[in-house]
Every structure is written in structure tokens, then in C-alpha cells.
C-alpha positions in Angstrom: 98.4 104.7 88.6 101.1 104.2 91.4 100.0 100.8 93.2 100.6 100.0 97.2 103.7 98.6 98.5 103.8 96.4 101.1 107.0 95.5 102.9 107.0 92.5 105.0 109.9 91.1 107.5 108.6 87.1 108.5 110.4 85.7 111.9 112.8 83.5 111.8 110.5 80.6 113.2 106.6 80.3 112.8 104.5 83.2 112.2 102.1 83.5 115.5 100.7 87.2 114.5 101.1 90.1 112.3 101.6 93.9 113.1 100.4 96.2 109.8 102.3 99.5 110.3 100.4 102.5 108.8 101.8 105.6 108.1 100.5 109.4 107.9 100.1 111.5 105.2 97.5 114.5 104.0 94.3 115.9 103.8 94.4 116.3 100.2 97.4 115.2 97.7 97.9 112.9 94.5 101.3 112.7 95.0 102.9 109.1 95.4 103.8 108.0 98.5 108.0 107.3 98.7 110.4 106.0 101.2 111.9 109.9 102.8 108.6 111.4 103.6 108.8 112.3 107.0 105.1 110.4 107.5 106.6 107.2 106.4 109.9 107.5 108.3 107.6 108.5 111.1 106.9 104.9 111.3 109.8 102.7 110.6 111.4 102.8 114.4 107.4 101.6 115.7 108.6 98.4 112.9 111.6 97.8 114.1 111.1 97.6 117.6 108.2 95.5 116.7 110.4 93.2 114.8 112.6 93.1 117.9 109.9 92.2 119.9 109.5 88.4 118.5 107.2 86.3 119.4 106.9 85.0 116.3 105.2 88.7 114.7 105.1 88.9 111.3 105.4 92.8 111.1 104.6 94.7 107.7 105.0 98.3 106.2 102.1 99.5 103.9 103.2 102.7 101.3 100.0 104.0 100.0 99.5 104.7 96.1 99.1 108.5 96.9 99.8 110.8 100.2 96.2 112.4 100.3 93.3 110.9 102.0 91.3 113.0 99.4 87.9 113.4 100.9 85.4 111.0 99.8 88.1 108.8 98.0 89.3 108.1 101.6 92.5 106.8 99.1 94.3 105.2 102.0 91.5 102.8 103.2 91.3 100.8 100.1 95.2 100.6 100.1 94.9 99.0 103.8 91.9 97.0 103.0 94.2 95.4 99.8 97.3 95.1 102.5 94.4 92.9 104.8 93.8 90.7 101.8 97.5 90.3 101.2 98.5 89.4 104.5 95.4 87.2 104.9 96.2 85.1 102.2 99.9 84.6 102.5 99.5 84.1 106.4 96.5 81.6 106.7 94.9 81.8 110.2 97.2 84.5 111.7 95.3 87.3 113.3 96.3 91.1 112.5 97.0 94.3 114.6 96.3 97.2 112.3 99.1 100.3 114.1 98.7 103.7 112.1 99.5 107.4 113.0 97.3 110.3 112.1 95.6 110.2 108.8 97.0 106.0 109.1 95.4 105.6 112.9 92.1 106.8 110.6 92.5 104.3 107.6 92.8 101.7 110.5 89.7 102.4 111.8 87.7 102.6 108.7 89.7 99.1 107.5 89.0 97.4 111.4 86.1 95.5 110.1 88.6 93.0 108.1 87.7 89.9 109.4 91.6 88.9 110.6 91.6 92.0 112.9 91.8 91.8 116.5 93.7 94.9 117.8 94.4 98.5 117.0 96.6 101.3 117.7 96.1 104.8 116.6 98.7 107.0 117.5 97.6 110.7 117.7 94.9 110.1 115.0 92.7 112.3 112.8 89.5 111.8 113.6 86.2 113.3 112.1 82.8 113.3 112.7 80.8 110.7 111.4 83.8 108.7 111.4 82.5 104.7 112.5 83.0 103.0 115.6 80.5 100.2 114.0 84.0 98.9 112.4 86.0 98.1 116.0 83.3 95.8 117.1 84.7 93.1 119.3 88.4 94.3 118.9 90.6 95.7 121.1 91.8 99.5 120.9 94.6 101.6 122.5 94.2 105.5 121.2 97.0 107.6 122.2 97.2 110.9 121.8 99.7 114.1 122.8 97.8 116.6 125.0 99.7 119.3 123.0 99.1 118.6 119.8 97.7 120.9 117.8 97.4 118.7 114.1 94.6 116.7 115.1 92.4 117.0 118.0 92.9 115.3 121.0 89.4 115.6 122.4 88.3 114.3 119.3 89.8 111.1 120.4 88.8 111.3 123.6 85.0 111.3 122.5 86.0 108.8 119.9 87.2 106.3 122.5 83.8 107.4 124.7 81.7 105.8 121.7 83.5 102.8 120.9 83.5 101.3 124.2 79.6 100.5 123.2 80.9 98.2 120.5 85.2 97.2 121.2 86.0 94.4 123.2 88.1 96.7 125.3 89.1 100.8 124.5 91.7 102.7 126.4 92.7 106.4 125.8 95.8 107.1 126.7 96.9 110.8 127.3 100.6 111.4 126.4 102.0 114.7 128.8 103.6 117.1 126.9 103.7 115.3 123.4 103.1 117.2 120.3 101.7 115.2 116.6 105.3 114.0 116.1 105.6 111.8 118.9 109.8 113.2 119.2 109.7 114.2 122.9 109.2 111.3 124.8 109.4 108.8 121.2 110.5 105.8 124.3 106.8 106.2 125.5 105.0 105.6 122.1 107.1 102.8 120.9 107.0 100.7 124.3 102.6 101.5 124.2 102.5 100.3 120.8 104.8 97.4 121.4 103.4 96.3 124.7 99.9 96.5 124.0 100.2 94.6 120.2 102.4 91.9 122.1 99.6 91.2 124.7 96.2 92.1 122.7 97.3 89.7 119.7 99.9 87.0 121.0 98.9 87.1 124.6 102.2 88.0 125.7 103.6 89.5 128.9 104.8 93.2 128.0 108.5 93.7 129.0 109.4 94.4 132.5 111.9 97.2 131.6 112.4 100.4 130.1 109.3 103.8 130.5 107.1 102.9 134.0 104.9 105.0 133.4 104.8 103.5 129.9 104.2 100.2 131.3 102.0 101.3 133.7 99.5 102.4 130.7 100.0 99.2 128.8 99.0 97.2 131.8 95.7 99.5 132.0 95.3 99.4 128.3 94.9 95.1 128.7 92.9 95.0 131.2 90.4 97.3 129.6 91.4 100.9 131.8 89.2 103.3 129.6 91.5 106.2 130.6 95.1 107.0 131.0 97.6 109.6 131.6 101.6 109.0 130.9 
């Protein structure tokens, strides 16, 4: 069977964190997960601008064995929950921020409980019911999600943001104007969210001063615990 891939750029100096990127995929597929599928190129510019963010952020792409989430095989959580072990063991001590897109935004969640964990960031994810909040207990969580997208359910993540705030340290949900499941019209207001809110939930960083307000303007609200937000 097709293993995981993990692929890994350290910092120049010490590592002080690590970003896990996690990428999309499908309801139901055996295929193997490669390099072109949209999903996973969906991802790679949310990498690189955390790579360019420094801080000493150790920031790692995970390529699942297959593209489907595949019902009760839920394929992609045992592929994170390997990537957490990884990670763990070749970065002693450093604490992890888990940042997946749709069906990877829901493998983060399931995978939260890994004991290095401390933030999350689930871009437009697929949510489900019965899908736990048990798992973001103490950590803290930015959802984001496009008000017209029509892939998975906004409102879905709205309610899922309602019911972890009993149990995550903070929860924000941040409603993105006009955005669609791709995340292409306004791609400057995703990346600077994700960036900002790993940079200050994990390294206790200042988020940049420049670039989307309105972006930074959420990010702010997002750390100090604003349960919602519109961009």
C-alpha cells in the first residue's frame, strides 16, 4: 500500500514550533495522493508563507496514502496521527499547529487530541455530525469559512465552533465575504488568518502590521478569543 509522505523545511536557526499543513481531498477514493492534485497545491502557498514567516517554525507538508476519507476508514486521520508521531519524535518538546482545508481541516480535528497540539486552523472544512469537539480540549481554534461556498457547509461550522467553545481554550469563527471552497478570490485574506493566528497561538508572536486590515483585524479577534468574525 502507498505510505504518507511528509515533507519538512527546518529554519535556519533553532526550531521554536511547527506548522503541519494538511491538504484536501474526497469523500470516497483509493487513489494515491500525488504532488499536481489541485487539493495538494491548494496548500503549498499557506507553506510558504509560513516558511516566510520565521520565527523559528518548523513547517511540514503531509501527502496522504490515498485521496478518499473513505467513510469509516476516516484514511486521512491515521496518516496525520503517524505525521504527529513523526514530528514529535524528530522535534523533542516543540508544540504543533495542525492547518488543514476541507476534508484536511476535518482530519485535524479528529487528530487534535495528539498531545503536542496546541492550535488549529481549518480552512472551509467538512464537517459532519457526530464529528468530536471532545478532541480540541484546551487548544486554540480559528475556523474560517467562505459564506459562498457551496462544498461544505458553512453553518455546519458555525455550530461546530458554537460547541467547541465548551471545551477549546479559545474558538473563533471567522466568516470570509464572498469566498467560495477554493479560497482564490481574496487568497491574501486566508494566507495572512492562517499565518497570523499560527504565529501568535503557538510562538506568541505579534502578527505583522501590514498587508489585509480587515485580515488583521480578525486575527487580532481570533487571539484574544472573539467567538465571531466577519472579513
Amino acid at each position: 500500500m502507498t505510505e504518507p509522505r511528509l515533507v519538512v523545511d527546518e529554519p535556519s536557526g533553532p526550531a521554536h514550533g511547527i506548522a503541519l499543513v494538511l491538504h484536501g481531498g474526497r469523500s470516497k477514493s483509493r487513489d494515491p495522493v500525488c504532488e499536481t492534485q489541485l487539493a495538494v497545491l491548494r496548500m503549498r502557498p499557506f507553506a510558504a508563507a509560513l516558511r516566510r514567516a520565521g520565527g523559528g517554525l518548523v513547517v511540514a507538508r503531509l501527502l496522504y496514502r490515498l485521496r478518499g476519507w473513505n467513510g469509516v476508514d476516516r484514511a486521512p486521520v491515521a496518516d496525520t496521527q503517524w505525521a504527529l508521531n513523526n514530528l514529535a519524535m524528530r522535534f523533542p518538546g516543540q508544540s504543533i499547529a495542525l492547518v488543514g482545508h476541507s476534508m484536511g481541516a476535518r482530519a485535524a480535528i479528529y487528530a487534535a487530541a495528539h498531545d503536542r497540539v496546541r492550535a488549529i486552523v481549518a480552512l472551509a472544512p467538512w464537517i459532519e455530525a457526530g464529528d468530536p469537539v471532545a478532541t480540541l480540549a484546551a487548544r486554540r481554534v480559528l475556523i474560517a469559512h467562505g459564506d459562498q461556498d457551496r462544498m461544505t457547509d458553512p453553518s455546519a461550522s458555525r455550530d461546530y465552533a458554537r460547541a467547541a467553545e465548551r471545551v477549546a481554550e479559545t474558538v473563533s469563527y471567522v466568516r470570509v465575504a464572498g469566498e467560495r471552497h477554493a479560497m482564490l478570490r481574496r487568497p491574501r485574506v486566508w494566507t495572512e488568518l492562517t499565518v497570523g493566528f499560527v504565529l501568535g497561538a503557538l510562538l506568541d508572536a505579534v502578527p505583522p502590521g501590514r498587508g489585509d486590515a480587515g485580515a488583521r483585524r480578525a486575527v487580532t479577534g481570533a487571539l484574544a478569543g472573539q467567538a465571531a468574525i466577519d472579513v
